[in-house]
MITORDREN-364260 format. One record per atom (N, C-alpha, C, CB): residue number from 1; residue in three letters; x, y, z. Coordinates in pm, 1 decimal. Glycine has a CB too. Example, Ala and Ser with C-alpha at 12.3 -4.5 7.8 and 13.67 -1.06 7.14 Angstrom:
BEGIN
NODE    i   aa      east     north        up
NODE    1  ALA    1319.0    -569.0     780.0
NODE    1  ALA    1230.0    -450.0     780.0
NODE    1  ALA    1320.0    -330.0     780.0
NODE    1  ALA    1130.8    -447.3     904.6
NODE    2  SER    1285.0    -225.0     708.0
NODE    2  SER    1367.0    -106.0     714.0
NODE    2  SER    1290.0       3.0     787.0
NODE    2  SER    1408.4     -59.8     572.5
end
This chain:
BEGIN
NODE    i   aa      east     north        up
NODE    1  UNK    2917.1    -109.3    1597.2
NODE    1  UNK    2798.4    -187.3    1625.2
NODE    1  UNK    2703.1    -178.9    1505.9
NODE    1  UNK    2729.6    -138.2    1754.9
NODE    2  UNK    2663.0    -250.9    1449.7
NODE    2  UNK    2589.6    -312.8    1340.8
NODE    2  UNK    2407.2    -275.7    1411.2
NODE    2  UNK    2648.3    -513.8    1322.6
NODE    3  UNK    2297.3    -246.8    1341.7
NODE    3  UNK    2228.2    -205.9    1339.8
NODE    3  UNK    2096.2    -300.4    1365.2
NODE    3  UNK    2255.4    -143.2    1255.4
NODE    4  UNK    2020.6    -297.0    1404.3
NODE    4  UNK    1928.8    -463.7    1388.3
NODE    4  UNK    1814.9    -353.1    1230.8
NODE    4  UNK    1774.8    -544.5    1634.1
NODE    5  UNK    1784.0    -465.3    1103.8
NODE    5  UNK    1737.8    -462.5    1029.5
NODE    5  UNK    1579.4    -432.4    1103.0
NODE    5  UNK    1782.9    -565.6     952.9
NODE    6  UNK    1541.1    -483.8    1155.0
NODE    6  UNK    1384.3    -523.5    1202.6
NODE    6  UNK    1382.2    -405.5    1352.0
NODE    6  UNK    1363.7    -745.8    1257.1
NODE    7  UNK    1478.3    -313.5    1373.6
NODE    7  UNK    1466.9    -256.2    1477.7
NODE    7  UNK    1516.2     -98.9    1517.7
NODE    7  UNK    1515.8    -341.3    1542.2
NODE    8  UNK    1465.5     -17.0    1587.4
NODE    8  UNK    1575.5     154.2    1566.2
NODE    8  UNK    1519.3     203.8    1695.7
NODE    8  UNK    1533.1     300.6    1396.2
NODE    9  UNK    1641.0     198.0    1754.1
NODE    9  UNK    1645.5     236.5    1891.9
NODE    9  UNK    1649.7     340.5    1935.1
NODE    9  UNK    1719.5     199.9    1945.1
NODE   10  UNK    1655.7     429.0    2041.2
NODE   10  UNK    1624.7     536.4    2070.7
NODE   10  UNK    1772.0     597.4    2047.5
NODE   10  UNK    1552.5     543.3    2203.1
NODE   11  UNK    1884.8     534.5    2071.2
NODE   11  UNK    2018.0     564.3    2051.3
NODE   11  UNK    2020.1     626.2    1916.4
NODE   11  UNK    2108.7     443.2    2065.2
NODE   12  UNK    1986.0     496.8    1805.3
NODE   12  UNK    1985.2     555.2    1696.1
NODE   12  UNK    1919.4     663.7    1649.4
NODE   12  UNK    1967.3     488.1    1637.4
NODE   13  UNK    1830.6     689.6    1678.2
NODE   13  UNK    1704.3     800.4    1628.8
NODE   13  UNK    1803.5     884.5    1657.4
NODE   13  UNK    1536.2     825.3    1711.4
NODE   14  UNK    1878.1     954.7    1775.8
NODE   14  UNK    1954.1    1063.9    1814.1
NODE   14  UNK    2042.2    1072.6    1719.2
NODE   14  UNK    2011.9    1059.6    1939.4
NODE   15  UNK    2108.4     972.4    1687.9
NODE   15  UNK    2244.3     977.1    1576.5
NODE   15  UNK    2183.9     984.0    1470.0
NODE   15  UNK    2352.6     852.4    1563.7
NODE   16  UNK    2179.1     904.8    1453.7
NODE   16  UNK    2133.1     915.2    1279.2
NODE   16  UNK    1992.6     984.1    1206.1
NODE   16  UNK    2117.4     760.5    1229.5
NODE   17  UNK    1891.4    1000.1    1310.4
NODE   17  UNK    1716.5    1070.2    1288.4
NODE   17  UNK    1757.2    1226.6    1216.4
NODE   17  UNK    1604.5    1104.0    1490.9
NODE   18  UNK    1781.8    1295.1    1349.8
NODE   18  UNK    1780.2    1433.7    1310.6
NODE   18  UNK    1693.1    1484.1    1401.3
NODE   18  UNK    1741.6    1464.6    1169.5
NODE   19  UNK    1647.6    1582.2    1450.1
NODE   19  UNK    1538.7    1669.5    1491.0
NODE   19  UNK    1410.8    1704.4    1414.6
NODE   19  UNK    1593.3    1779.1    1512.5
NODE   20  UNK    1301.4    1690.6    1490.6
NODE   20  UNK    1180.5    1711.6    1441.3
NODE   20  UNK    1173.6    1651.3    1311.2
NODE   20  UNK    1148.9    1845.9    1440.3
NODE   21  UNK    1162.2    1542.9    1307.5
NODE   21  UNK    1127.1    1442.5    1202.4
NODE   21  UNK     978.4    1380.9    1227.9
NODE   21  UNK    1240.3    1322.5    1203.2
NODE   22  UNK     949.8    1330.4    1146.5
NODE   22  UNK     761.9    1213.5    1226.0
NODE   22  UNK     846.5    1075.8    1169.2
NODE   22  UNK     506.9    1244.6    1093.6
NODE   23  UNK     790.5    1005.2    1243.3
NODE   23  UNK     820.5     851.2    1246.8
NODE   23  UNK     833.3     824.4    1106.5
NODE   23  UNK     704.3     753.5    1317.8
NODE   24  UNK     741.2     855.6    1022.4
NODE   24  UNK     741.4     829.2     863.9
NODE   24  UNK     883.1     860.8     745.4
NODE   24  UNK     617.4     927.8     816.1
NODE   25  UNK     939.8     990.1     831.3
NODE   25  UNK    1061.2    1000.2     798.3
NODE   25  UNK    1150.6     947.5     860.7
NODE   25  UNK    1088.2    1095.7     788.3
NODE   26  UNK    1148.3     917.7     988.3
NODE   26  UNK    1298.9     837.9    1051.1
NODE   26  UNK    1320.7     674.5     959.1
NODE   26  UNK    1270.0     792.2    1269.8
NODE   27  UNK    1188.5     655.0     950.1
NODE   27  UNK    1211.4     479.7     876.4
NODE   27  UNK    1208.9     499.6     750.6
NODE   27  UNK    1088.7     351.6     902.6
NODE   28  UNK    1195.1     621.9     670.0
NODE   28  UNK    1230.9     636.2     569.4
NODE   28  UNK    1351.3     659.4     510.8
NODE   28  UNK    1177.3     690.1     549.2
NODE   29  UNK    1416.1     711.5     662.3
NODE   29  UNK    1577.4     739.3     627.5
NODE   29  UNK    1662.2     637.1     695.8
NODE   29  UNK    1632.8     891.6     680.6
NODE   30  UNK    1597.2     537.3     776.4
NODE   30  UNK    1690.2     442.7     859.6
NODE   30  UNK    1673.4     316.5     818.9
NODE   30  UNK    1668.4     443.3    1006.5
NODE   31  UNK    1526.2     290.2     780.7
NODE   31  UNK    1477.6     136.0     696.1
NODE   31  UNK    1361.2     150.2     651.6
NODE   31  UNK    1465.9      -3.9     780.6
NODE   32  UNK    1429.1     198.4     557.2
NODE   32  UNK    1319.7     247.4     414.8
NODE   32  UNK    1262.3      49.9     379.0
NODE   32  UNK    1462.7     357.3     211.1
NODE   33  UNK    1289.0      -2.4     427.4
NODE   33  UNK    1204.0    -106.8     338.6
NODE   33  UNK    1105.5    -162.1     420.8
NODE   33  UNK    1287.5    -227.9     276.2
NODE   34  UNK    1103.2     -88.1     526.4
NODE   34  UNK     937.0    -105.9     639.0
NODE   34  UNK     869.0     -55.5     533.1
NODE   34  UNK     901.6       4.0     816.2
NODE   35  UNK     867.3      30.6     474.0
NODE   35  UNK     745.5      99.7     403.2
NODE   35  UNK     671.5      55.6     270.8
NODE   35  UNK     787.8     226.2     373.5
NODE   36  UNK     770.4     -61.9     217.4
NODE   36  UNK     740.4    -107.8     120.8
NODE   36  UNK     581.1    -199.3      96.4
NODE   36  UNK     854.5    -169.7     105.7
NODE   37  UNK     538.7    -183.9     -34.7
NODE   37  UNK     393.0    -258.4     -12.3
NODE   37  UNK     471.7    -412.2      -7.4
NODE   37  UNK     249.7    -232.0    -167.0
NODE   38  UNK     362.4    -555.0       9.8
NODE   38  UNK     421.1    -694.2      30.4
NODE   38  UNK     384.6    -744.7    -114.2
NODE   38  UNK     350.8    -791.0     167.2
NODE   39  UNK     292.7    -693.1    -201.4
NODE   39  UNK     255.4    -714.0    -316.4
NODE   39  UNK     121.3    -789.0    -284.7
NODE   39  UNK     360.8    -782.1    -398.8
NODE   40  UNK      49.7    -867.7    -370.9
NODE   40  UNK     -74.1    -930.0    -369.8
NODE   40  UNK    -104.5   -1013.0    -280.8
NODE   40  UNK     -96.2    -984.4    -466.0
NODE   41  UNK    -158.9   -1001.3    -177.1
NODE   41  UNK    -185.8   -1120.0     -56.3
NODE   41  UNK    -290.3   -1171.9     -62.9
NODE   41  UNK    -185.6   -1084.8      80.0
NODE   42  UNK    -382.3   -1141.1    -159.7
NODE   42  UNK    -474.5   -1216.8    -182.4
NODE   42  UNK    -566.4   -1264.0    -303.4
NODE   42  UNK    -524.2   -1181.4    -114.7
NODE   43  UNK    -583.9   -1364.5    -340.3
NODE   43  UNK    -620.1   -1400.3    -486.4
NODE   43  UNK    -764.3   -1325.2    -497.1
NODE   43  UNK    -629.0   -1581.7    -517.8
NODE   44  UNK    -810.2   -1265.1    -451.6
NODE   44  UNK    -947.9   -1153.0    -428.2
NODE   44  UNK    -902.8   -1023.6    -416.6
NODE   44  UNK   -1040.5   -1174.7    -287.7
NODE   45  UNK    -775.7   -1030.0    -418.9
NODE   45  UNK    -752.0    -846.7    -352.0
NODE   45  UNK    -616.2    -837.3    -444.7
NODE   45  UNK    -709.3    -813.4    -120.3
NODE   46  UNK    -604.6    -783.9    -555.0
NODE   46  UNK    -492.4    -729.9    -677.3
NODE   46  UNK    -400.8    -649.1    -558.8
NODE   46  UNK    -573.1    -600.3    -834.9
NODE   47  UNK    -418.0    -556.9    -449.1
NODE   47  UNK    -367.3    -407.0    -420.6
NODE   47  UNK    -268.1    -521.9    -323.2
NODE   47  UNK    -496.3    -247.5    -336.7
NODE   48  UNK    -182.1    -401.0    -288.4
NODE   48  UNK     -26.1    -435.4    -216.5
NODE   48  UNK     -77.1    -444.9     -68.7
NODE   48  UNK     115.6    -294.2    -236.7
NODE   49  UNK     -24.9    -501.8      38.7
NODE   49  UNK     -60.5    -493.6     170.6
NODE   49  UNK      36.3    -398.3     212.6
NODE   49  UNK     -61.8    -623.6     247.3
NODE   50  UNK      33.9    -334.3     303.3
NODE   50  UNK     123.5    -242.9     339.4
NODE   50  UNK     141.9    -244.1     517.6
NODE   50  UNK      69.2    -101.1     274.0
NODE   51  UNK     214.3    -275.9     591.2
NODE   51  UNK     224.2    -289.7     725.0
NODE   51  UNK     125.4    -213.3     826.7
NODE   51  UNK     350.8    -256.0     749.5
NODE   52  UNK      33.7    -241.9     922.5
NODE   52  UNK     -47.8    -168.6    1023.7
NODE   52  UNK      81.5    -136.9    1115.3
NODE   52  UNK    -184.4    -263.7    1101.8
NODE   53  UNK       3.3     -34.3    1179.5
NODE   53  UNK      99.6      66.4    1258.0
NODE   53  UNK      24.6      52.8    1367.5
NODE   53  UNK     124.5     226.8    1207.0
NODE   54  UNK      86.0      43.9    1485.1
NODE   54  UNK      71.8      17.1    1619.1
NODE   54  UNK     176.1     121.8    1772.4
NODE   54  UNK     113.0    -148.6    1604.7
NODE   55  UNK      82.6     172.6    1796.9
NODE   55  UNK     147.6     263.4    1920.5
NODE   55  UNK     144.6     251.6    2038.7
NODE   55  UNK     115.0     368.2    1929.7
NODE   56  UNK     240.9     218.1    2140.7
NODE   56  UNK     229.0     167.0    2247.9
NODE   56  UNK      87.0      49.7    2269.6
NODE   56  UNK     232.3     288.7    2331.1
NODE   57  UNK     130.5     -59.8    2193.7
NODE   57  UNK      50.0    -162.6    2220.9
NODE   57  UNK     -67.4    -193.9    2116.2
NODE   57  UNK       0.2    -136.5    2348.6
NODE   58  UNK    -149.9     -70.7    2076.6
NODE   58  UNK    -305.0     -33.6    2067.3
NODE   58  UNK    -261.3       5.2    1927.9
NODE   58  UNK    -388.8      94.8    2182.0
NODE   59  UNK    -366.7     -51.8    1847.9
NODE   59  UNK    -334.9     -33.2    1669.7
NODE   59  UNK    -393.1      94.7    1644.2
NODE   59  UNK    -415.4    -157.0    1552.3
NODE   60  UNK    -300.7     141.4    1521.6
NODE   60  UNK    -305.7     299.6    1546.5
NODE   60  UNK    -362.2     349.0    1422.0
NODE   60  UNK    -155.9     374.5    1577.3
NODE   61  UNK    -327.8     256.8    1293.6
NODE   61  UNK    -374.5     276.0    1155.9
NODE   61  UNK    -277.4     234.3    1081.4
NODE   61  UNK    -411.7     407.7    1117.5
NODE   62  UNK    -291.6     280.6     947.3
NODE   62  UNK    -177.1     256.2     858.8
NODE   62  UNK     -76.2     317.6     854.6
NODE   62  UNK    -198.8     258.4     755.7
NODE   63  UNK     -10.7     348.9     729.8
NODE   63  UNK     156.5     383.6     679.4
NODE   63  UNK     120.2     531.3     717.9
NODE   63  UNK     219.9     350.3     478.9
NODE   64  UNK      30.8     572.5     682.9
NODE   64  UNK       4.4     757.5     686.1
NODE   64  UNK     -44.1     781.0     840.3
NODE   64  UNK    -150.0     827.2     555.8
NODE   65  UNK     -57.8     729.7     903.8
NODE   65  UNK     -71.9     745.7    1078.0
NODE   65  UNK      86.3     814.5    1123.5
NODE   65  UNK     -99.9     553.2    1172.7
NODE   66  UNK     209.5     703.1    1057.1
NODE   66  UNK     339.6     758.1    1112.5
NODE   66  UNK     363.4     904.4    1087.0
NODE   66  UNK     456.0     683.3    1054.5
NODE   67  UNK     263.4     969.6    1015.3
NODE   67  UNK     318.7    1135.3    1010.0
NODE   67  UNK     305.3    1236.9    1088.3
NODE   67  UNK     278.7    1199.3     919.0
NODE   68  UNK     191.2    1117.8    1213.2
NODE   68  UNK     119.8    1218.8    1319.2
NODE   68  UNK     206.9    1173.4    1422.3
NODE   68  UNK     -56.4    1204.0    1356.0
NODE   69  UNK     328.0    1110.4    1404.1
NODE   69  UNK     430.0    1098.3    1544.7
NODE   69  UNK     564.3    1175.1    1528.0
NODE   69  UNK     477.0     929.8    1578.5
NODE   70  UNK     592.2    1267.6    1618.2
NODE   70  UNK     761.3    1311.8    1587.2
NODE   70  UNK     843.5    1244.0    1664.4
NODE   70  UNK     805.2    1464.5    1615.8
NODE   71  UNK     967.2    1223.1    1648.3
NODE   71  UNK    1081.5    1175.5    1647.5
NODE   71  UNK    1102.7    1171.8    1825.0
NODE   71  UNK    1184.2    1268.8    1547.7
NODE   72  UNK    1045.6    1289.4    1840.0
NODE   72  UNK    1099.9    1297.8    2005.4
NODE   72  UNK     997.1    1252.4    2112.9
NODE   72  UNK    1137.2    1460.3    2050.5
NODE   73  UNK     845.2    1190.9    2023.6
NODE   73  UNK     761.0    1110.1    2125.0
NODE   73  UNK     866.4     961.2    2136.4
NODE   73  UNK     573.5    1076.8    2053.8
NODE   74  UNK     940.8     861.2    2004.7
NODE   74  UNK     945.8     788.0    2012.1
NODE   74  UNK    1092.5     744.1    2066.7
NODE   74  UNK     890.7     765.4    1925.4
NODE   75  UNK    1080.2     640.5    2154.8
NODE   75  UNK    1168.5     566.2    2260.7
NODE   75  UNK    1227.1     426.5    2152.8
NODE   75  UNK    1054.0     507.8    2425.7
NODE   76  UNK    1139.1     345.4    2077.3
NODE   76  UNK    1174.4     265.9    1997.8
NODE   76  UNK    1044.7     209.2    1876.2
NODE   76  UNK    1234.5     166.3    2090.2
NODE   77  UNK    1126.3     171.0    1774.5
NODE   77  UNK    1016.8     136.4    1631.5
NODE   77  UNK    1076.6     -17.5    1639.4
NODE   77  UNK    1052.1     244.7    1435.7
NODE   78  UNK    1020.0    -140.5    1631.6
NODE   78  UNK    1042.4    -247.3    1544.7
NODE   78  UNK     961.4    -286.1    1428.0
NODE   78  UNK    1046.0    -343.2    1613.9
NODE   79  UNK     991.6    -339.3    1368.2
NODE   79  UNK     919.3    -436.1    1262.0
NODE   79  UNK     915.0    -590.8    1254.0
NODE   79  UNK     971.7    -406.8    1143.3
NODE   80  UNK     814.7    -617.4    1267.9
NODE   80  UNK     761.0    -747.3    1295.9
NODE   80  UNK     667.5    -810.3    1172.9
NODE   80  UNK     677.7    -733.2    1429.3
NODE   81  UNK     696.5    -932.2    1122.1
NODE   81  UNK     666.6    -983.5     985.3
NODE   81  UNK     534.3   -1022.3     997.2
NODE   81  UNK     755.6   -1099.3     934.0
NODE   82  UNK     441.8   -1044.1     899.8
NODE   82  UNK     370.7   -1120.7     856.5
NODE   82  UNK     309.2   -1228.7     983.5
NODE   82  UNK     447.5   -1173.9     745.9
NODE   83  UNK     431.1   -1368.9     951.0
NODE   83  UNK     410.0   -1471.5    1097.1
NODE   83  UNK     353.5   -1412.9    1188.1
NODE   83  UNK     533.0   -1524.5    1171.8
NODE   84  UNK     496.0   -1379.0    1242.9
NODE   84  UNK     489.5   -1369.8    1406.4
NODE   84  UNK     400.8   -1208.6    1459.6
NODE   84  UNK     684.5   -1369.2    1471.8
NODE   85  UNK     346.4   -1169.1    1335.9
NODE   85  UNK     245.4    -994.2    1349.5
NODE   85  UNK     103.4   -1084.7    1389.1
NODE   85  UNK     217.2    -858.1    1137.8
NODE   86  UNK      80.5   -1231.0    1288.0
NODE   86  UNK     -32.7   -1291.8    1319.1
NODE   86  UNK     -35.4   -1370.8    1438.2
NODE   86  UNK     -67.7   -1361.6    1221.3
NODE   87  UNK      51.3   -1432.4    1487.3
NODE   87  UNK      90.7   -1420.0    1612.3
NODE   87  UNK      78.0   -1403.8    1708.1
NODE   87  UNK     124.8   -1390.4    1626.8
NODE   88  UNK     106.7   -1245.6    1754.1
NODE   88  UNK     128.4   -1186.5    1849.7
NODE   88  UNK     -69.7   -1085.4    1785.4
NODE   88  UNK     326.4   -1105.2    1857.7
NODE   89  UNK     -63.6   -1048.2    1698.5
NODE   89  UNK    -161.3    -942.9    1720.2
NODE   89  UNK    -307.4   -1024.8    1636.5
NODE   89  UNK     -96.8    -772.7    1641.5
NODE   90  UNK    -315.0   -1129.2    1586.7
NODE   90  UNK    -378.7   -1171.1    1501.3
NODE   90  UNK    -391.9   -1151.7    1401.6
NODE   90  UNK    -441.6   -1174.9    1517.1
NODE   91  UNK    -528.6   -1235.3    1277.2
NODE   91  UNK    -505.9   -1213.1    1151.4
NODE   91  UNK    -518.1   -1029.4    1153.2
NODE   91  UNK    -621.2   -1308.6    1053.1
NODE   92  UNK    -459.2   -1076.1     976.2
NODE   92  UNK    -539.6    -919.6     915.8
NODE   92  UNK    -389.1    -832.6     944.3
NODE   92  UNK    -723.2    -838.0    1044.2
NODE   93  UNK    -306.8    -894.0     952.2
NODE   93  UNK    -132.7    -826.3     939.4
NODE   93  UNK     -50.6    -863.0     797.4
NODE   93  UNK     -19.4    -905.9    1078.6
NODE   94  UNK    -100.9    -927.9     658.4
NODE   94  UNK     -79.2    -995.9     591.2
NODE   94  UNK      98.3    -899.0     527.9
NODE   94  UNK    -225.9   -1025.3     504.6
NODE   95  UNK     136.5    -792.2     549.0
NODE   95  UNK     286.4    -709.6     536.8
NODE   95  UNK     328.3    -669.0     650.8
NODE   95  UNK     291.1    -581.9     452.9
NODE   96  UNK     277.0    -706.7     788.9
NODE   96  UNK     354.7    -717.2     944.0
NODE   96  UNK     322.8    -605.9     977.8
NODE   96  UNK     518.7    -739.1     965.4
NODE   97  UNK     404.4    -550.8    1072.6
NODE   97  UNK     341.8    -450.5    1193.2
NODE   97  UNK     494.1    -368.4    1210.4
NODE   97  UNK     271.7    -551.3    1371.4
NODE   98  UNK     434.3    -243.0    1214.7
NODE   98  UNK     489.9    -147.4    1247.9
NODE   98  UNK     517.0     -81.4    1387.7
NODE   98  UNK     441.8     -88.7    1185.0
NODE   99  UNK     570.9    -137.8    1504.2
NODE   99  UNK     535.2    -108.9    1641.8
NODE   99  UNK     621.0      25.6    1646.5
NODE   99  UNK     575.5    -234.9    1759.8
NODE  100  UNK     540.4     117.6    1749.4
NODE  100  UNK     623.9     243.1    1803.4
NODE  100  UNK     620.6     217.2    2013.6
NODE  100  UNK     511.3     431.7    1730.5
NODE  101  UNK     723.6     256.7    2039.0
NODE  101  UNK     673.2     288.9    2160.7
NODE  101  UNK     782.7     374.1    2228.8
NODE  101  UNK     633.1     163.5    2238.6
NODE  102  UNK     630.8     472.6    2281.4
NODE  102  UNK     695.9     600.8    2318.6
NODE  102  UNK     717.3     655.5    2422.7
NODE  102  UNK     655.3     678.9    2278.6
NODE  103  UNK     704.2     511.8    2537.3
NODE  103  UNK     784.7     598.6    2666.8
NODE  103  UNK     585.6     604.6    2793.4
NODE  103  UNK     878.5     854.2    2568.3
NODE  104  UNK     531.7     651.8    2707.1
NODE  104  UNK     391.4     659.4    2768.6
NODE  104  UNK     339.9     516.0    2839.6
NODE  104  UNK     285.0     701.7    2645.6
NODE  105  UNK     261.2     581.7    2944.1
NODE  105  UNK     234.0     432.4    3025.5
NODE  105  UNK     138.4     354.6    2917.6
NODE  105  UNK     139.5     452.1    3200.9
NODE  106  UNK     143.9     232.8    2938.1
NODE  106  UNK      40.2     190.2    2830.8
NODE  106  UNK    -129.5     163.1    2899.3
NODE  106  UNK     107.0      33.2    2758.6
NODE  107  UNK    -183.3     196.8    2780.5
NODE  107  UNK    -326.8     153.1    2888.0
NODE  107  UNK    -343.6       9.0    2957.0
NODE  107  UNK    -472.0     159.2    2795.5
NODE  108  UNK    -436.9       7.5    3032.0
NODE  108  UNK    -445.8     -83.2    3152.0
NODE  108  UNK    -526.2    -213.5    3074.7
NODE  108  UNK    -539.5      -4.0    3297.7
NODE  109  UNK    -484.4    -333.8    3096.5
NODE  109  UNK    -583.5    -457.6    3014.5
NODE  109  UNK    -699.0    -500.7    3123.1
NODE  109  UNK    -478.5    -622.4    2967.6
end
């Protein structure tokens, strides 16, 4: 079974993660190219965009947030582009979204 690029399932984390890892290392060792900057997104802004990070639902921070999650809170990670990050979560996603979710009820809307 072939892997989804944009996705790492809880199956996988067991096989291939390791123990006591933080999120920052599982996608560093499973899809290292979530982490990559998108380069210049804006003719005002020279610096790289780099994906927001999102935890069960509720935006969590950036790339350095994933170091405060270990391996065994998370149930599943996708990655979600640019588009469909503006989309689903609105502007201000200009290198997409980093979703975790870890099993926890989510808060109430």
């Amino acid at each position: 079974m072939e892997n989804d690029p944009n996705e790492i399932e809880l199956e996988e984390i067991r096989a291939r993660g390791g123990d006591d890892l933080t999120a920052h290392r599982l996608i560093q060792r499973l899809r290292p190219a979530w982490l990559l900057g998108r380069g210049q997104t804006s003719l005002t802004n020279p610096e790289a965009a780099y994906p927001v990070v999102y935890v069960d639902g509720v935006r969590h921070g950036g790339l350095d947030t994933l170091v405060t999650i270990t391996s065994n809170q998370i149930r599943r990670m996708t990655y979600t582009g640019a588009a469909d990050a503006t989309t689903r979560w609105g502007t201000g996603h200009p290198a997409g979204v980093i979703s975790i979710e870890t099993g926890r009820e989510p808060y109430p809307t």
